[in-house]
LOKOLLO-784381 format. One record per residue: x, y, z of N, C-alpha, C, CB in turn; residue number from 1. Coordinates in pm, 1 decimal. Glycine has a CB too. Example, Ala and Ser with C-alpha at 12.3 -4.5 7.8 and 13.67 -1.06 7.14 Angstrom:
<atoms>
- 1319.0_-569.0_780.0_1230.0_-450.0_780.0_1320.0_-330.0_780.0_1130.8_-447.3_904.6_1 .
- 1285.0_-225.0_708.0_1367.0_-106.0_714.0_1290.0_3.0_787.0_1408.4_-59.8_572.5_2 .
</atoms>
This chain:
<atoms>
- 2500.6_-1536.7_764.2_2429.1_-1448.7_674.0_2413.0_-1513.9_536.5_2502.0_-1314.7_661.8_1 .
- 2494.9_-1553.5_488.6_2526.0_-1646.2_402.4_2387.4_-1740.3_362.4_2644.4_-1724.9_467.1_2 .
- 2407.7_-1825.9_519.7_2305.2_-1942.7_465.1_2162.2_-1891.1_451.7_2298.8_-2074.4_569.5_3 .
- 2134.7_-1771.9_526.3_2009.3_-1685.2_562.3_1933.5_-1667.1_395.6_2067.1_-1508.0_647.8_4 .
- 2056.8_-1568.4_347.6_2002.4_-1539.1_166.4_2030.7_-1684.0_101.9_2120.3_-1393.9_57.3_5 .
- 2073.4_-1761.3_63.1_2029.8_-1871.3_43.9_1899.1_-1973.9_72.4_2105.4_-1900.1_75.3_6 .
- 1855.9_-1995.5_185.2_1786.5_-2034.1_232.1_1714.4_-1934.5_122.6_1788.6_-2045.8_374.4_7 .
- 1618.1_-1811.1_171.9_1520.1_-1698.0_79.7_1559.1_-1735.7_-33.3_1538.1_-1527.8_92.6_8 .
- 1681.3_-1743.6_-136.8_1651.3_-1773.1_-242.4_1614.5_-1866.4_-260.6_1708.6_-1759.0_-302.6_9 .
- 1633.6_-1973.1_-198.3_1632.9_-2145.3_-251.9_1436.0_-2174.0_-198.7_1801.2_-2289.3_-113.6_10 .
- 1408.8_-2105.6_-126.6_1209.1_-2115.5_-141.1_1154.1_-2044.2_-167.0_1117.9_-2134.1_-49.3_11 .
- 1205.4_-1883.6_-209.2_1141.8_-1820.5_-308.1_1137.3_-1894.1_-462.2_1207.2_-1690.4_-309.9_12 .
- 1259.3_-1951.9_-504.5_1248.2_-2050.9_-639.0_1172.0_-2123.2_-656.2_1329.8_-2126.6_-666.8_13 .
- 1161.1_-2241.5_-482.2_1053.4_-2300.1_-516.8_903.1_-2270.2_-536.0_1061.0_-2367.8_-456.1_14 .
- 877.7_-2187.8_-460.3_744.9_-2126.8_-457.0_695.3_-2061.7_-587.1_743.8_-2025.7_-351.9_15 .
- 822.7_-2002.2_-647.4_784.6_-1969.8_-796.2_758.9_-2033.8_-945.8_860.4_-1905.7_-818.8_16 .
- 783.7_-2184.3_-857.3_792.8_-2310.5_-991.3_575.3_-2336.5_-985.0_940.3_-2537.6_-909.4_17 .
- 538.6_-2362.0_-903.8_405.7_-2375.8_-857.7_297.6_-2237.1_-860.8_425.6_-2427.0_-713.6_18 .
- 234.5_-2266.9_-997.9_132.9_-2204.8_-1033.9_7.1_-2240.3_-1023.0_146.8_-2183.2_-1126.8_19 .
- -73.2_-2131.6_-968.4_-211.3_-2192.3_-953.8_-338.2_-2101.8_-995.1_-227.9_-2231.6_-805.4_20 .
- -394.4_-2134.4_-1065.7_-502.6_-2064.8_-1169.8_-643.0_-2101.9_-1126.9_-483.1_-2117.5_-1332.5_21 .
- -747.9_-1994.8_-1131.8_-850.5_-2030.1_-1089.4_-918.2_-2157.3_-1218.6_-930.3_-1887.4_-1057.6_22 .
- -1002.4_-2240.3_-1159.4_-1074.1_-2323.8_-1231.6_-1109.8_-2318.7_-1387.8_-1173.8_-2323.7_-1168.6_23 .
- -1212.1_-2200.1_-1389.8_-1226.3_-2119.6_-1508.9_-1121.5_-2083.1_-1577.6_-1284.1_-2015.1_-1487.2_24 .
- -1009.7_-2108.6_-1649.0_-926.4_-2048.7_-1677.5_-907.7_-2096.1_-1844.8_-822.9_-2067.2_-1573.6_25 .
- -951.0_-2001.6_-1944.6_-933.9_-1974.9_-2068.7_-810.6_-1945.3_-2174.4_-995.7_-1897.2_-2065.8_26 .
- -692.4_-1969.1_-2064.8_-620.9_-1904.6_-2149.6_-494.6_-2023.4_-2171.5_-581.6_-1750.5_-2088.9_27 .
- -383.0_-2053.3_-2209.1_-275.2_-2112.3_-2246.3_-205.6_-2130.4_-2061.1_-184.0_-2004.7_-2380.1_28 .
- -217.7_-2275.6_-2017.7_-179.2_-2314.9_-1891.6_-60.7_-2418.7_-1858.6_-290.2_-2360.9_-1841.6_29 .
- 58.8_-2348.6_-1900.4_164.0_-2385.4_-1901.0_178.8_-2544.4_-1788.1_240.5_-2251.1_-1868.2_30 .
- 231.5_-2600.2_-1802.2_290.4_-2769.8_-1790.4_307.4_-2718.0_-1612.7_493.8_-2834.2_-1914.4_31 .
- 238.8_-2850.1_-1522.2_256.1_-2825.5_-1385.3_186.0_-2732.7_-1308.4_366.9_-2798.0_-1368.5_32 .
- 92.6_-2694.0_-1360.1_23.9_-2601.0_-1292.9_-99.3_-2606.0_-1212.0_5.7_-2529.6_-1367.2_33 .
- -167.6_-2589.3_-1109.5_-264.7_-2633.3_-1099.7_-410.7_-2545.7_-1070.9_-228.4_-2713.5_-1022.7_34 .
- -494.5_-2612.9_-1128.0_-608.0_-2523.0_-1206.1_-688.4_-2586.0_-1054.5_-679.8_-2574.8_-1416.1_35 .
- -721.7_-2473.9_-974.4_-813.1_-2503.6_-812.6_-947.7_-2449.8_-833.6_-745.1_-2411.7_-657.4_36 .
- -1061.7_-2480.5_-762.1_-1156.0_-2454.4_-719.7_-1182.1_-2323.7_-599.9_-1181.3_-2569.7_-692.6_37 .
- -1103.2_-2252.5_-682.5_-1065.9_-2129.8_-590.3_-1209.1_-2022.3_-549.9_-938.5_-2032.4_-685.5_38 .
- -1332.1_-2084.6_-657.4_-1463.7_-1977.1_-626.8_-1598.2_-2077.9_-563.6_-1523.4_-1886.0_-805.0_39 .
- -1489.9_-2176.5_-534.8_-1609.7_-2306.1_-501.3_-1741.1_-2343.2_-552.6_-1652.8_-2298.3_-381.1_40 .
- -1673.2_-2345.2_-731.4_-1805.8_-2375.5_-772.0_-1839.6_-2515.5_-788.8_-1832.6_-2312.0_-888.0_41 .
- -1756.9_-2579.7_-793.0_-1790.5_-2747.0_-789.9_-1863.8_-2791.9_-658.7_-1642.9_-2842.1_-796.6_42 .
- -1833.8_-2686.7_-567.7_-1952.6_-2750.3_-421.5_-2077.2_-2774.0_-480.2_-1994.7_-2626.8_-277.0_43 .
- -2135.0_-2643.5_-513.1_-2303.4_-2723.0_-572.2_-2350.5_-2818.3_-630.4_-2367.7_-2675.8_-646.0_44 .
- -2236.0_-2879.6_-692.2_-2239.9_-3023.1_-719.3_-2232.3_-3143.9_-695.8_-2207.5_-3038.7_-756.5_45 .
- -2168.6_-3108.2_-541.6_-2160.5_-3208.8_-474.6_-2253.6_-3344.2_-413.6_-2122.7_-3153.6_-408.5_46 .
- -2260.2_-3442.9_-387.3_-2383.1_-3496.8_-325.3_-2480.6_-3576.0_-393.8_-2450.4_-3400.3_-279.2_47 .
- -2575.0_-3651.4_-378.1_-2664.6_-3779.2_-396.8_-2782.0_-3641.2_-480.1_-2729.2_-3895.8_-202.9_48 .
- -2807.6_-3701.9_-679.9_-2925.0_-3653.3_-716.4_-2967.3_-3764.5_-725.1_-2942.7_-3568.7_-820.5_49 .
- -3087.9_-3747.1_-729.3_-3197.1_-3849.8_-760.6_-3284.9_-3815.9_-887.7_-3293.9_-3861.7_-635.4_50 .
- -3298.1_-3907.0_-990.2_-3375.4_-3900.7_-1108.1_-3484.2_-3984.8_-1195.0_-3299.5_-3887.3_-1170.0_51 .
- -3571.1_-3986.5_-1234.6_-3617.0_-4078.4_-1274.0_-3629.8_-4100.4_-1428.6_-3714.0_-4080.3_-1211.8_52 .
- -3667.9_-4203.3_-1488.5_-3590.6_-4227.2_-1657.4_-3653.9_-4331.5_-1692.3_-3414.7_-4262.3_-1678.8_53 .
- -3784.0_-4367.3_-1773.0_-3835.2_-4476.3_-1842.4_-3829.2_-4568.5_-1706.9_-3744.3_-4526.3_-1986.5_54 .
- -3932.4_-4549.6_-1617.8_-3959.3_-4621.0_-1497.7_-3870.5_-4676.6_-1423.8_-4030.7_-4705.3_-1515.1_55 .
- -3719.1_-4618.4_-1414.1_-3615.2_-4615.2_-1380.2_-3570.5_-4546.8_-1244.5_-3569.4_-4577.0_-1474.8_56 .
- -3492.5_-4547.0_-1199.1_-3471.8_-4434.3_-1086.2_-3328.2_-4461.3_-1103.2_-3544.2_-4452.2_-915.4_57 .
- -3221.5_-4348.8_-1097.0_-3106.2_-4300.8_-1060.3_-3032.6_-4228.8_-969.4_-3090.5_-4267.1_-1116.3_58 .
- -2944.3_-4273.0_-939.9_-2914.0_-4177.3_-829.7_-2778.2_-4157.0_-879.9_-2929.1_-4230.1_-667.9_59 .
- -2704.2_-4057.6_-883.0_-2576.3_-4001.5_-928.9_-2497.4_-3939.9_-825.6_-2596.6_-3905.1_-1030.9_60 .
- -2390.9_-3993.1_-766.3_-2372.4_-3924.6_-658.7_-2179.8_-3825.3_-638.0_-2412.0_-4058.0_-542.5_61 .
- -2164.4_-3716.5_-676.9_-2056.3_-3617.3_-746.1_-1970.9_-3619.1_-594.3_-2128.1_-3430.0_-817.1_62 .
- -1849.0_-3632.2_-594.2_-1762.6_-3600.9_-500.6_-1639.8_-3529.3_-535.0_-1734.6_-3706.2_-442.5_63 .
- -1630.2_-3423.6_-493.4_-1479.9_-3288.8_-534.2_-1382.7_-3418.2_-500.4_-1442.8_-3089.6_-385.9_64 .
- -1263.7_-3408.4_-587.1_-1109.7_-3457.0_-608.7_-1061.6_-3314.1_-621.7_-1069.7_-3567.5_-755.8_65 .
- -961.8_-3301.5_-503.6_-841.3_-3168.1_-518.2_-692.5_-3272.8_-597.3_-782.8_-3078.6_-294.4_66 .
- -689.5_-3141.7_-599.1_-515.0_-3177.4_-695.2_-448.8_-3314.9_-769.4_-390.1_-3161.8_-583.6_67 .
- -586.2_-3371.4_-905.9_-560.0_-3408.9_-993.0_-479.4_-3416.9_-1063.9_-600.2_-3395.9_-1020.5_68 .
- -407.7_-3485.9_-1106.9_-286.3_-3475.5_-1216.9_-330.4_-3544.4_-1325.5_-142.7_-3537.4_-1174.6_69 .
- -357.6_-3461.9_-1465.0_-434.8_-3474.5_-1586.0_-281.3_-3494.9_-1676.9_-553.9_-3321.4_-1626.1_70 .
- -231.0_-3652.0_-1744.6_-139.8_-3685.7_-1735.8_-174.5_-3619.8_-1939.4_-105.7_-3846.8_-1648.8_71 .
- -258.1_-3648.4_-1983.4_-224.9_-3591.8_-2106.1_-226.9_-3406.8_-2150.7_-322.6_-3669.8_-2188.2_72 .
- -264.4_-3316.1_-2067.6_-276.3_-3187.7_-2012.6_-150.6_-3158.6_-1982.9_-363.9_-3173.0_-1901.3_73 .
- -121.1_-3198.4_-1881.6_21.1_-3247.0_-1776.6_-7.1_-3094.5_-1716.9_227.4_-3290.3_-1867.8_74 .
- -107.0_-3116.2_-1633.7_-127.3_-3007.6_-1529.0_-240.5_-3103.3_-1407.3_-213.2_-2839.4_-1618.4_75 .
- -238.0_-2995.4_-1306.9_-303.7_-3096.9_-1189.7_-434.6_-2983.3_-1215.6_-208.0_-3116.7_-988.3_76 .
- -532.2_-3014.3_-1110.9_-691.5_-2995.4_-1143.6_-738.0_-2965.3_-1017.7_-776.5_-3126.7_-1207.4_77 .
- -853.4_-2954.5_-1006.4_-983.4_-2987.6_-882.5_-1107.0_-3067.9_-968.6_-1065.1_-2808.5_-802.5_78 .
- -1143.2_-3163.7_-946.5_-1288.0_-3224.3_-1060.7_-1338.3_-3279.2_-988.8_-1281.2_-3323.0_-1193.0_79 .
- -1488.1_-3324.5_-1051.1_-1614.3_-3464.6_-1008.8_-1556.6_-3526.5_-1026.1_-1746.4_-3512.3_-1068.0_80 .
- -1603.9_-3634.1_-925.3_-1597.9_-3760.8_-975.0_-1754.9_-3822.7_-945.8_-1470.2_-3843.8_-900.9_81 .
- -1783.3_-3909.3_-1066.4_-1959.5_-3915.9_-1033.0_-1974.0_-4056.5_-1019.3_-2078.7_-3854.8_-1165.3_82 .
- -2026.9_-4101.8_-980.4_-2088.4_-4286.3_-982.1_-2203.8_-4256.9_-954.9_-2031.9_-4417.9_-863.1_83 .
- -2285.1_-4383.4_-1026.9_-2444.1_-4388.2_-1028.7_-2488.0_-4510.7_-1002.7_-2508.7_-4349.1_-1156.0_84 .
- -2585.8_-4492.6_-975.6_-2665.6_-4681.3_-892.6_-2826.7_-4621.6_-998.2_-2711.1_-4693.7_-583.5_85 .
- -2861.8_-4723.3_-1069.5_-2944.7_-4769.0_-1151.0_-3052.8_-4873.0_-1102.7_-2871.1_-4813.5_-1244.6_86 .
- -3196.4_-4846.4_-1054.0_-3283.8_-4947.3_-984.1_-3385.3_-4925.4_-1078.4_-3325.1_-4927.0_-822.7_87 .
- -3471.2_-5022.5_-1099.9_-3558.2_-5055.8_-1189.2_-3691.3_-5038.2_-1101.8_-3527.8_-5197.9_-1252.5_88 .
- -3854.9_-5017.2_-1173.5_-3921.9_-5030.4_-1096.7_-3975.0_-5069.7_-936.8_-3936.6_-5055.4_-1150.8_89 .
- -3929.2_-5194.7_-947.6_-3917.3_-5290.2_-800.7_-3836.4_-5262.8_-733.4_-3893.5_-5423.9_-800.6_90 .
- -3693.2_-5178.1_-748.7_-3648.3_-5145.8_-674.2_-3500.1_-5293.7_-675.1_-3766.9_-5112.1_-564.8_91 .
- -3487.0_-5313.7_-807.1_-3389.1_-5408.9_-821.3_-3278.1_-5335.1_-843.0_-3411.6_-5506.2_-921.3_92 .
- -3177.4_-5377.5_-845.7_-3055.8_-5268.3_-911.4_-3008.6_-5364.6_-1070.0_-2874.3_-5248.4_-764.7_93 .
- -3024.7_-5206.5_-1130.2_-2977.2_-5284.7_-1233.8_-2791.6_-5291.5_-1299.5_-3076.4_-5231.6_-1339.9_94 .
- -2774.1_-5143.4_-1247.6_-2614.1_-5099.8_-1217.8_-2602.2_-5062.8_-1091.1_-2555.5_-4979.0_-1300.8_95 .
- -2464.6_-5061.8_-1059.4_-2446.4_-5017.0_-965.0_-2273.9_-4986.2_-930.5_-2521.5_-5099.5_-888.2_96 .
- -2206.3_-4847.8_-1001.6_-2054.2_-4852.9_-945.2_-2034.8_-4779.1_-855.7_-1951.4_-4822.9_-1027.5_97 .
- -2084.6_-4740.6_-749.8_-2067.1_-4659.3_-627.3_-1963.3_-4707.6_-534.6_-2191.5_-4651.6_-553.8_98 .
- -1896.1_-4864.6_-564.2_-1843.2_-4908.3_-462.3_-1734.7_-4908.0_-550.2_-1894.0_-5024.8_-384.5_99 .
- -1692.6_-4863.1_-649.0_-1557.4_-4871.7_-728.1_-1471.0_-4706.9_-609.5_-1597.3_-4832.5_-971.4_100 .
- -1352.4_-4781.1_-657.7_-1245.2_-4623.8_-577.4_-1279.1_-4532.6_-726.5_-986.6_-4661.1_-539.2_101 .
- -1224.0_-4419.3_-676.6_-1240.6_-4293.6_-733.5_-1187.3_-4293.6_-867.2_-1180.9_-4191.6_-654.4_102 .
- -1066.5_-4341.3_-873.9_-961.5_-4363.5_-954.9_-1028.9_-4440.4_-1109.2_-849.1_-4460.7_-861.7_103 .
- -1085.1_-4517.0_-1099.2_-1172.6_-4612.3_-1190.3_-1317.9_-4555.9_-1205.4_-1182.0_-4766.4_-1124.4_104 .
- -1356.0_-4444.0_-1176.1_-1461.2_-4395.6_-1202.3_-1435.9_-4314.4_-1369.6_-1499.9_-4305.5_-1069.8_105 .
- -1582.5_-4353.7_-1459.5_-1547.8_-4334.2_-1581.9_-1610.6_-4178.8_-1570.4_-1606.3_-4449.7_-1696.2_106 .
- -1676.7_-4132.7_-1496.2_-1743.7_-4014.6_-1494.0_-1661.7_-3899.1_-1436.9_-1863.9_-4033.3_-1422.0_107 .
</atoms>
């Protein structure tokens, strides 16, 4: 019986250290917490746009990251991450970081 209420206390504690706040969240978000994509609004963002810019063409392409850890915040996240490929008239490239990992993406 013993180890039974132990056990319940010892993962009710943990479960109570782990906070999680919807995305939108305006208010004071205490250290460790993590701010989710709980109304899925970052989906619509997802995916290859295409644009054009002083005879330019762009393509920007957004991919959801779950459970970020935002080290100066010091809380975890859901975010974009964006990379873009840059082609010139002809169809040259003039940028291109789509092939960088996620991690090194400045966007």
């Amino acid at each position: 019986m013993k180890n039974i209420l132990l056990i319940i206390l010892l993962s009710s504690a943990i479960a109570c250290t782990a906070q999680t706040y919807p995305l939108r969240t305006f208010t004071e978000i205490p250290e460790n917490t993590y701010l989710k994509d709980t109304n899925n609004e970052l989906q619509g963002y997802e995916g290859v746009w295409k644009g054009t810019w002083n005879n330019r063409t762009i393509f920007i392409t957004f991919k959801k990251n779950s459970y970020i850890y935002d080290n100066v915040l010091k809380y975890y996240k859901d975010n974009l991450i964006g990379k873009f490929k840059v082609l010139d008239s002809n169809g040259n490239i003039l940028f291109d970081n789509t092939n960088i990992s996620d991690d090194k993406a400045k966007i």
